[in-house]
N, C-alpha and C positions, 0 to 999 in steps of 0.2 A: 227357362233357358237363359233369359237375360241377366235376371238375378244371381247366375253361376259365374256366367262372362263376364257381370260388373265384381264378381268376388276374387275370380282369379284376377285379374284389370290390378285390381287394387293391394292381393297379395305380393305379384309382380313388383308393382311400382314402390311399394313398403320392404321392399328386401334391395331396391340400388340402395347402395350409401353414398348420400351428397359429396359435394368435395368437402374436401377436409377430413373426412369421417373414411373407417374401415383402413384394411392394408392394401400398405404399398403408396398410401396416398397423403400429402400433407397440405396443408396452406400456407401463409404466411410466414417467413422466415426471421427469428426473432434476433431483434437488435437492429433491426437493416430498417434505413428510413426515416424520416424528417420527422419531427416531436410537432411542429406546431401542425398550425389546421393548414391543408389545402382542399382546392377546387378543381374542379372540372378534371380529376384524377381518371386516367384510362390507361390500357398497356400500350406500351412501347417497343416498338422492334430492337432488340439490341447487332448491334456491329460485327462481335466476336466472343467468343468465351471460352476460357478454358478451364484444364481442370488440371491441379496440383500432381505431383508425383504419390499424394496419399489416396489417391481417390473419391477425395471427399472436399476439398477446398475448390472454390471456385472461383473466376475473375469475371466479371461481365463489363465490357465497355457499349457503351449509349451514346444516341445524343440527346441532348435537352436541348427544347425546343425556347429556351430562353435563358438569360442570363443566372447564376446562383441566387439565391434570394429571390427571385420571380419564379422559374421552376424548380422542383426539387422532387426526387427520389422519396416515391410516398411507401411502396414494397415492392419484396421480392415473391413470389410463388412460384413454390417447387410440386410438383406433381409423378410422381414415382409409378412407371409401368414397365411389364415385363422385356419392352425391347428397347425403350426408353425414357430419357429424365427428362420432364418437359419445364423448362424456367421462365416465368413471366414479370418481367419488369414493367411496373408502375410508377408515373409520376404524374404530379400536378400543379395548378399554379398556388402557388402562396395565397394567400387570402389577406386581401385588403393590399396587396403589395403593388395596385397600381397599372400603370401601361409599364409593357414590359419591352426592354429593345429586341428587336429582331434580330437575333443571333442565334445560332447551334453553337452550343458548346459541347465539347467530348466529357463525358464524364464515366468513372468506372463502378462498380462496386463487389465486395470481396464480403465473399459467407462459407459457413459450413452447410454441405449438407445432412441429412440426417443417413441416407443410407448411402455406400462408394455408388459411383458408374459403373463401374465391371463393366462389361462387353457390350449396356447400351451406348444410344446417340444420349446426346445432350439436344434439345433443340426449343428454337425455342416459342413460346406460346402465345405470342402477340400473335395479332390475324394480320396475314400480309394486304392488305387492298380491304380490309370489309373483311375478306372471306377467313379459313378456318386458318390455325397457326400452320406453322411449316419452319423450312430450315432444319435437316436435320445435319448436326455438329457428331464428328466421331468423337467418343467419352474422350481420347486422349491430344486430340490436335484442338490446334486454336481456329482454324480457321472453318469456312461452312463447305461441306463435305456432297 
């Protein structure tokens, strides 16, 4: 009986597809993001975001949590579900780039997605506190809904 329980266990677990992988779902958004090395790269809450009259362009304003050139915009992940687009902005410090001043700067950044909004949220996928993402954004307004 165990041997059945570890088999289905295992068929189960062999049929989710990872992120990135399978429909509906994407990772990293290409072109978006800083060429050289950074560190201590993690997701960031974004501010606001909207989305274009074609359905598919997008604006996300941040803040960085240091000056240009100390942090920077390491990617974008988009995550595509049936009620809706979930967007996670990453950034990190530069590397080797030093003490960095203590400042927020606003910064924005503008992508395609791969498939429109249609009738989902946009929201977005940083965890608020620690805990899971949230904010959900309606596809066509700027502001958190």
């Amino acid at each position: 009986m165990r041997l059945l329980l570890v088999g289905v266990v295992l068929l189960a677990v062999g049929c989710v597809p990872a992120v990135g992988e399978g429909p509906g779902l994407s990772g990293p958004v290409a072109g978006v993001g800083y060429e050289g090395e950074l560190v201590e790269v993690g997701p960031v809450r974004f501010v606001s975001a909207s989305v274009g009259a074609d359905g598919v362009s997008v604006s996300v304003l941040w803040w960085a949590s240091g000056p240009s050139g100390c942090v920077e915009l390491d990617r974008v992940e988009v995550a595509y579900g049936e009620e809706l687009v979930e967007v996670t902005v990453f950034a990190g410090r530069v590397a080797g780039a030093g003490v960095c001043a203590a400042v927020v700067e606003e910064r924005s950044v503008s992508f395609v997605l791969e498939e429109p909004v249609g009738g989902r949220r946009l929201r977005d996928g940083a965890p608020v506190g620690g805990g899971e993402a949230g904010g959900g954004l309606p596809g066509s307004a700027g502001g958190f809904g």
